[in-house]
C-alpha positions as a Markdown table, in Angstrom:
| # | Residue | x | y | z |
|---|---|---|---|---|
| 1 | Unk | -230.2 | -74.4 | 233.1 |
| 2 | Unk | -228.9 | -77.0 | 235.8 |
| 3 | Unk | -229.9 | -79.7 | 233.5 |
| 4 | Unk | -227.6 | -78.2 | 230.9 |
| 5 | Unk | -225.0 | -77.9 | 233.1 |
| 6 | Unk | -225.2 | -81.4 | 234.6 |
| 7 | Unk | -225.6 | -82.6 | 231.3 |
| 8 | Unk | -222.2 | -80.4 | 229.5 |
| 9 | Unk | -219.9 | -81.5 | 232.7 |
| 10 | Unk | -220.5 | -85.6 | 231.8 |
| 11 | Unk | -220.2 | -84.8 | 228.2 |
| 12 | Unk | -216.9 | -83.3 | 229.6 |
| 13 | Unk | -216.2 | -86.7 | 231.1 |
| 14 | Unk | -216.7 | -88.4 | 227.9 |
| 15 | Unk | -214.6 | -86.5 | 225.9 |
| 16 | Unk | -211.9 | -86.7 | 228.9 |
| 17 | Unk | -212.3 | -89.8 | 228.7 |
| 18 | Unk | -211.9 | -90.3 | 225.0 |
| 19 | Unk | -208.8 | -88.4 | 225.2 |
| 20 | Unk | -207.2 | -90.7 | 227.9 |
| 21 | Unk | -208.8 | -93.8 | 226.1 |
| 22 | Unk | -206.4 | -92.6 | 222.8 |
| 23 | Unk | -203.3 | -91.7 | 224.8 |
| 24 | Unk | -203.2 | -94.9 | 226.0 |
| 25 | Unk | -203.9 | -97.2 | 222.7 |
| 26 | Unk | -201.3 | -97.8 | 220.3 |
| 27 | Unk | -202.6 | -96.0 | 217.9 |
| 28 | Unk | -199.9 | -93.7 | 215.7 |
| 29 | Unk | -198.9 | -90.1 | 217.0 |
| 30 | Unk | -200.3 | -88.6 | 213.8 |
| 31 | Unk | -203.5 | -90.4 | 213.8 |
| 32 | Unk | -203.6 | -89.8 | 217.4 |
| 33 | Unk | -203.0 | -86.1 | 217.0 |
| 34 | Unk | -206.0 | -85.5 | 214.5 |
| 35 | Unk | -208.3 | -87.2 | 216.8 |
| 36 | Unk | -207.2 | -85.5 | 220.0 |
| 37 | Unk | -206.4 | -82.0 | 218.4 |
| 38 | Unk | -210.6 | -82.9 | 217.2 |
| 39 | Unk | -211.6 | -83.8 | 221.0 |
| 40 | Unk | -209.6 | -80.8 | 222.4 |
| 41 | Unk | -211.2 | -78.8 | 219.8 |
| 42 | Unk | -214.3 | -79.8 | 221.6 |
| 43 | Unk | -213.3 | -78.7 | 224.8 |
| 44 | Unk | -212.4 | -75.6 | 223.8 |
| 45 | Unk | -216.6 | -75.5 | 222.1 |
| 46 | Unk | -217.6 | -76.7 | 225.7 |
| 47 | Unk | -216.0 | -73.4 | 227.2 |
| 48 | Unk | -217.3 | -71.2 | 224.4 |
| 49 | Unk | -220.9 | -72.1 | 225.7 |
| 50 | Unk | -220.0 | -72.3 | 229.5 |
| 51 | Unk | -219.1 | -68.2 | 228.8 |
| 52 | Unk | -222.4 | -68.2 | 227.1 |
| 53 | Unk | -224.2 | -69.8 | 230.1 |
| 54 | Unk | -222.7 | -67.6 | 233.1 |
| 55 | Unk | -223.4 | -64.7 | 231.1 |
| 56 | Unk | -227.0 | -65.8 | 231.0 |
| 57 | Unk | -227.6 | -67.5 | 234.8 |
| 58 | Unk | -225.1 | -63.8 | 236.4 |
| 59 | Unk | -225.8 | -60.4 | 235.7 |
| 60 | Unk | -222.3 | -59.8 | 236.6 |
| 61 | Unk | -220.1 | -63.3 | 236.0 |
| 62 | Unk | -218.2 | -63.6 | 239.4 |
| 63 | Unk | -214.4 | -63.6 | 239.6 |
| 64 | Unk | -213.8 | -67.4 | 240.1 |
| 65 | Unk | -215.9 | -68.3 | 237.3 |
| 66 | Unk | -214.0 | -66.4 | 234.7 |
| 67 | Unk | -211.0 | -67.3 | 236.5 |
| 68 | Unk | -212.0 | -71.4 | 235.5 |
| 69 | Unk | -213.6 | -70.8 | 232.2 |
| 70 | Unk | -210.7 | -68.9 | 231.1 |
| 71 | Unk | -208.3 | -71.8 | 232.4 |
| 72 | Unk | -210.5 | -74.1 | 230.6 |
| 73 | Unk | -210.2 | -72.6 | 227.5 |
| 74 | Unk | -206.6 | -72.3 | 227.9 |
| 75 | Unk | -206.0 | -75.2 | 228.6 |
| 76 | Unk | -208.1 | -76.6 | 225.4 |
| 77 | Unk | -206.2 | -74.1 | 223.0 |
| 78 | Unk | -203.0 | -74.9 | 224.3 |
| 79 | Unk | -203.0 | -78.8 | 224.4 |
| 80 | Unk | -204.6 | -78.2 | 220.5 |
| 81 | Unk | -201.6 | -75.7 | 219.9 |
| 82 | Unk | -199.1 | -78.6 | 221.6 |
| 83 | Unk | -200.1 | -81.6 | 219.5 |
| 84 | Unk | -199.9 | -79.7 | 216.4 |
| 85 | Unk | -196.4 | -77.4 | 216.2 |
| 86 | Unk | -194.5 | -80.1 | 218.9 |
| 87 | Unk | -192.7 | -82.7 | 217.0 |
| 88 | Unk | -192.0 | -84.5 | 219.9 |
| 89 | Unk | -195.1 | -86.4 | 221.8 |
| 90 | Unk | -193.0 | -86.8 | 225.1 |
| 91 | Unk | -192.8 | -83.1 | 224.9 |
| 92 | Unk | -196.0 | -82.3 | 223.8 |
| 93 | Unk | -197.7 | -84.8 | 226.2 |
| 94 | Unk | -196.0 | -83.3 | 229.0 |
| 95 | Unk | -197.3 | -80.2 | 227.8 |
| 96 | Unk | -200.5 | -80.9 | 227.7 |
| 97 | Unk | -200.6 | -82.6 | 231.3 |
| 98 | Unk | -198.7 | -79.6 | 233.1 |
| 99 | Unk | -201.7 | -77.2 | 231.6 |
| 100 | Unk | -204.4 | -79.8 | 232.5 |
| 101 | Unk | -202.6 | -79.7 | 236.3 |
| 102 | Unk | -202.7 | -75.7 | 236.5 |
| 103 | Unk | -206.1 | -75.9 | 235.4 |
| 104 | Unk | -207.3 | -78.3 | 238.1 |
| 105 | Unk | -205.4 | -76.3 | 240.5 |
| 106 | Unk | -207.4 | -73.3 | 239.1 |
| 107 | Unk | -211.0 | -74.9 | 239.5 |
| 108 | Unk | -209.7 | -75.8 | 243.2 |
| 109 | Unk | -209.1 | -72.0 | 243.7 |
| 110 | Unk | -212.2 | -70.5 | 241.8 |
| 111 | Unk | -214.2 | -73.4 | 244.5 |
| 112 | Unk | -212.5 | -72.3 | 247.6 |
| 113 | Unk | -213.0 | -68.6 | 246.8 |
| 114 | Unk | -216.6 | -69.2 | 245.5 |
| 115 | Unk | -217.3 | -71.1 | 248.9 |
| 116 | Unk | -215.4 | -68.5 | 250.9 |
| 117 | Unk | -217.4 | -65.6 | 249.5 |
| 118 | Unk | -220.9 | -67.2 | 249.4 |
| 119 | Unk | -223.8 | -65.1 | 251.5 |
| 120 | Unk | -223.8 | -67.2 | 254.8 |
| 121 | Unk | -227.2 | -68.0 | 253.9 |
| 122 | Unk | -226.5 | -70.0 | 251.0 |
| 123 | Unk | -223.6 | -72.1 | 253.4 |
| 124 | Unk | -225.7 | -73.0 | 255.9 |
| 125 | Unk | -228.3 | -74.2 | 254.0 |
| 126 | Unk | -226.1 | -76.9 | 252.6 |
């Protein structure tokens, strides 16, 4: 399962990267918009199976991680939702990189909190 893990967070990357890669070009807004709403609609995938997975590897999922996975898909629905009913891209990218923000500040929580409430076992061993 680690492998899968290891291997869905740098196919994360790509697409990331991907998205930054068409931001970036001067490529038109409406060709831009069908391939990111297509690469956010990806990310929003990703989640779906990242739910799948900590309902598989937890008996009971743990606060934090439903806290990022939910963020996640947020995030992914609502930059998908932003390039497709905001006319304007300055709007819409704006947007999209205030949700991407809240969701990195999320993920920081969800770590601190998972490494704050880890059995002291588990810390010092690291």
């Amino acid at each position: 399962m680690t492998k899968k893990i290891f291997i869905l967070s740098m196919l994360s990357g790509f697409i990331f990267l991907l998205i930054s890669i068409f931001y970036t070009t001067e490529i038109s807004h409406n060709v831009q918009g069908g391939i990111s709403e297509f690469l956010y609609f990806l990310l929003f995938l990703l989640s779906l199976y990242l739910v799948y997975s900590a309902r598989v590897m937890f008996i009971k999922v743990p606060f934090e991680a439903w806290i990022a996975i939910l963020s996640y898909m947020a995030a992914s629905l609502g930059s998908i939702a932003s390039i497709g009913f905001v006319l304007n891209s300055s709007i819409s990218n704006f947007i999209i990189k205030s949700l991407w923000t809240v969701v990195t500040a999320l993920w920081i929580f969800s770590a601190m909190y998972a490494f704050y409430m880890a059995p002291e076992e588990i810390v010092e061993n690291e």
